[in-house]
KEKE-3310 file (N, C-alpha, C; in steps of 0.2 Angstrom, whole numbers, plus 5000, padded with zeros to 4 digits):
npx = (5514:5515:5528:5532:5528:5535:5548:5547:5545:5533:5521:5505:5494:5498:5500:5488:5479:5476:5482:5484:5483:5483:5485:5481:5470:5480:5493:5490:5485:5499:5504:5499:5503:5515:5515:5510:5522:5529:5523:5523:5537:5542:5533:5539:5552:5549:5543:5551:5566:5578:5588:5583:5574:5583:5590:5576:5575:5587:5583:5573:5579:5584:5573:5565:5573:5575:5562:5561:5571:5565:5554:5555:5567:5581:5595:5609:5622:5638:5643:5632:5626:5633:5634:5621:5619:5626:5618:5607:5612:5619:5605:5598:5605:5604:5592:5592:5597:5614:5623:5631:5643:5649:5649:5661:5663:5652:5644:5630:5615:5607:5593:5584:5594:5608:5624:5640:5657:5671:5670:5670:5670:5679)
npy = (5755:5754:5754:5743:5733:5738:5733:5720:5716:5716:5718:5727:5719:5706:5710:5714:5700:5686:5681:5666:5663:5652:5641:5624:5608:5598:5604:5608:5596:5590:5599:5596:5582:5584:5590:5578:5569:5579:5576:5564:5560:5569:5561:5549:5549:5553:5544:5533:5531:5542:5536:5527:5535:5540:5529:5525:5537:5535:5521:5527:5535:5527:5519:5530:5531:5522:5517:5528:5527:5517:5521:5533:5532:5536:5536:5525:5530:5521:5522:5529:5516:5507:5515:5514:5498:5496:5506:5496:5486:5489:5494:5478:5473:5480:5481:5465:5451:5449:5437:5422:5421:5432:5438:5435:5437:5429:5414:5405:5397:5382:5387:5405:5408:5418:5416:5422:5419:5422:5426:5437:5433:5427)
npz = (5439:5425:5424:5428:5420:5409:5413:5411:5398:5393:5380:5379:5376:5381:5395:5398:5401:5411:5423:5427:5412:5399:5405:5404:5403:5401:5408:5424:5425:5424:5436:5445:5447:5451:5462:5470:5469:5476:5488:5492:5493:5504:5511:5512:5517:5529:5536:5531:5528:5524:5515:5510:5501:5491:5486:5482:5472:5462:5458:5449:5440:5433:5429:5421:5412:5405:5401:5391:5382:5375:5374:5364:5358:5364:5367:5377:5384:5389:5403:5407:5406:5415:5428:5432:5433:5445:5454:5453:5459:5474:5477:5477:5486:5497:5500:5503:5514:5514:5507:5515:5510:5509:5520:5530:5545:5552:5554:5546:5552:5550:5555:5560:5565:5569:5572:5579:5572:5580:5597:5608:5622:5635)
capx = (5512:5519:5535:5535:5525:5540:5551:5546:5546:5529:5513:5500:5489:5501:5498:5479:5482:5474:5490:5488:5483:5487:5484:5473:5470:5486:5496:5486:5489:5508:5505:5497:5506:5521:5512:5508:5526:5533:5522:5527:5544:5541:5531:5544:5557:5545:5542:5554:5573:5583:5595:5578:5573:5589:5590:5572:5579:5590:5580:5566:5581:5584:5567:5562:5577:5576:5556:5564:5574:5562:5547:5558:5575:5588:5604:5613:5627:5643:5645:5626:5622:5638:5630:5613:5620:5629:5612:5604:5614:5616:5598:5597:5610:5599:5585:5591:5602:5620:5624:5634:5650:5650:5650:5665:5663:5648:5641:5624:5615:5598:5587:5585:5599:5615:5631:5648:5661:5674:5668:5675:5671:5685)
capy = (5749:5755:5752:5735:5728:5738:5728:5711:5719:5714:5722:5730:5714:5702:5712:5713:5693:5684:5677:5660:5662:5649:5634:5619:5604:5595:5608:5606:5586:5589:5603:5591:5575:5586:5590:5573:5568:5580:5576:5556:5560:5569:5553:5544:5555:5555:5537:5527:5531:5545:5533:5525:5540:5542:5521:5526:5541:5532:5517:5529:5537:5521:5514:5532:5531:5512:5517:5534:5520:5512:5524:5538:5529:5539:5532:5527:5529:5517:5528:5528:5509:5504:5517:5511:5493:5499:5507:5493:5480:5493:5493:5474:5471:5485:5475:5460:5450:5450:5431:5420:5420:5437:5439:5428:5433:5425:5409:5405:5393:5381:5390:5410:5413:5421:5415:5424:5414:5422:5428:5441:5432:5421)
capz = (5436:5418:5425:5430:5413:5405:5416:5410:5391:5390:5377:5384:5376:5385:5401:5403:5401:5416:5429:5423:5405:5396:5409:5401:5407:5403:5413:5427:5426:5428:5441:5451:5447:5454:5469:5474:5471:5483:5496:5492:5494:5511:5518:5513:5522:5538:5539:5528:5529:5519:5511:5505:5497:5489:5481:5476:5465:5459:5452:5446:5434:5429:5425:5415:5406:5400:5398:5388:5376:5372:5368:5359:5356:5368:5368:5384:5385:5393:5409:5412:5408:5422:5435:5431:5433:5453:5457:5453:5463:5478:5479:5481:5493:5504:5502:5504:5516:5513:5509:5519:5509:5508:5527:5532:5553:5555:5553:5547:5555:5548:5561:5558:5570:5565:5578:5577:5573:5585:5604:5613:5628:5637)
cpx = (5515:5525:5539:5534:5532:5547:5554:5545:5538:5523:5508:5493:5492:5499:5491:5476:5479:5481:5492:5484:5488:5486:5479:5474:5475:5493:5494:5486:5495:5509:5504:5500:5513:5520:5513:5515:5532:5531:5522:5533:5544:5537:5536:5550:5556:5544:5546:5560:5576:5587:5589:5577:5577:5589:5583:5571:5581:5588:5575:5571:5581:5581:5563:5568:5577:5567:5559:5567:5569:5555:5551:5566:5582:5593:5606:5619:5632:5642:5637:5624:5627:5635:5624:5614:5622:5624:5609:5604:5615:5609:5596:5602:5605:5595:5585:5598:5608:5622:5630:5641:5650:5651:5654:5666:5656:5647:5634:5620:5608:5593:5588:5592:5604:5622:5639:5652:5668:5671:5673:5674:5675:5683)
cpy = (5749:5753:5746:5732:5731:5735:5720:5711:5716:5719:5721:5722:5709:5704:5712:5706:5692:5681:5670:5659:5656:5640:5632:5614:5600:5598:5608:5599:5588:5595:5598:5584:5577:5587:5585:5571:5573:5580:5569:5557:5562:5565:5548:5545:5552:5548:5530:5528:5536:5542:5527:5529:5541:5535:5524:5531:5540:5525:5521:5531:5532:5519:5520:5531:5524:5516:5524:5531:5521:5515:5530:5537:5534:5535:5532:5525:5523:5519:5528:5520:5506:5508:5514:5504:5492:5502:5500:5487:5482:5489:5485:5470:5477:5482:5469:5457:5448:5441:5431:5421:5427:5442:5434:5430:5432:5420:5408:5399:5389:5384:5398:5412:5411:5419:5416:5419:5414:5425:5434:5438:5425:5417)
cpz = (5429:5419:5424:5424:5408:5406:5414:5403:5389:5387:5382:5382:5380:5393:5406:5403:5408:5420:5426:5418:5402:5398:5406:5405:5408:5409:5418:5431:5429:5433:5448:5452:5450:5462:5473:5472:5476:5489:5497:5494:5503:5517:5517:5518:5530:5538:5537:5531:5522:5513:5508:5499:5493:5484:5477:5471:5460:5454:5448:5439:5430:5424:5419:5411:5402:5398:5390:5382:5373:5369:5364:5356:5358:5368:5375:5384:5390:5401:5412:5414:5415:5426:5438:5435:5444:5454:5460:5459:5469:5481:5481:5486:5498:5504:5505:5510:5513:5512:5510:5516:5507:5516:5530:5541:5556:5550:5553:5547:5550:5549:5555:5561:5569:5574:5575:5576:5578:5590:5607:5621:5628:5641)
residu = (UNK:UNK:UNK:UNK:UNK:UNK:UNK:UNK:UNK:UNK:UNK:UNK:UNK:UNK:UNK:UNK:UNK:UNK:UNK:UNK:UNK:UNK:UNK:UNK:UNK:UNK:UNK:UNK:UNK:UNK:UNK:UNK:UNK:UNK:UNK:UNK:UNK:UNK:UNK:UNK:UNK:UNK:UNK:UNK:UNK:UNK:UNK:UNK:UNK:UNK:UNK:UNK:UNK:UNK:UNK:UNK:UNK:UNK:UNK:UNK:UNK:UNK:UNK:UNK:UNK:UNK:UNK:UNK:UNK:UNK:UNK:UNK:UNK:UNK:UNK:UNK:UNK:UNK:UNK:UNK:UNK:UNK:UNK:UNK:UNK:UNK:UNK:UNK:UNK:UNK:UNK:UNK:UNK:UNK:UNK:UNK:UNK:UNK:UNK:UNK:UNK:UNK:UNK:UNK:UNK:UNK:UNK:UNK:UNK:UNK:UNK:UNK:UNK:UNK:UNK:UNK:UNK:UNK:UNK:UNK:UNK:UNK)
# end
């Protein structure tokens, strides 16, 4: 046992220390708040889509770093606000239907329903 605590360059009052000395309640908060985000992540995974998980990464940096601005004044750089900006608009074309001039081989009709404009049938 002397070995190890010499090991770890730790004092003998450091050592007879309980395991997790130190923990209060704040610690504790963000143990758990960590917790419950990686067992959100993995329902997300199991019932959503990958590539959801992944858009919702990507606006969460977004949204702490603009909240990150704005309560401590971080700078953002050029290089992030243009990636932030290509997140952003990503993410609403995933969400959202592609419009029509931006899909030039179909035609979109009044109704819901979507009809090619060229056929492969003769």
């Amino acid at each position: 046992m002397i070995g190890y605590i010499q090991f770890l360059n730790l004092s003998p009052e450091e050592a007879s220390k309980p395991f997790l000395h130190g923990f209060d309640g704040t610690v504790w908060i963000l143990v758990a708040t960590q917790s419950l985000g990686g067992l959100l992540v993995a329902a997300i995974i199991k019932y959503a889509d990958n590539v959801l998980k992944g858009m919702a990464t990507g606006v969460s940096v977004v949204v702490s770093t603009g909240f990150s601005a704005l309560l401590f004044g971080t700078t953002i750089s050029l290089q992030f606000g243009v990636g932030a900006i290509i997140i952003l608009i990503s993410v609403f074309f995933f969400a959202n239907d592609c419009p029509a001039c931006l899909s030039p081989k179909q035609k979109v009709l009044d109704s819901d329903e979507v009809v090619p404009l060229a056929s492969n049938k003769v």
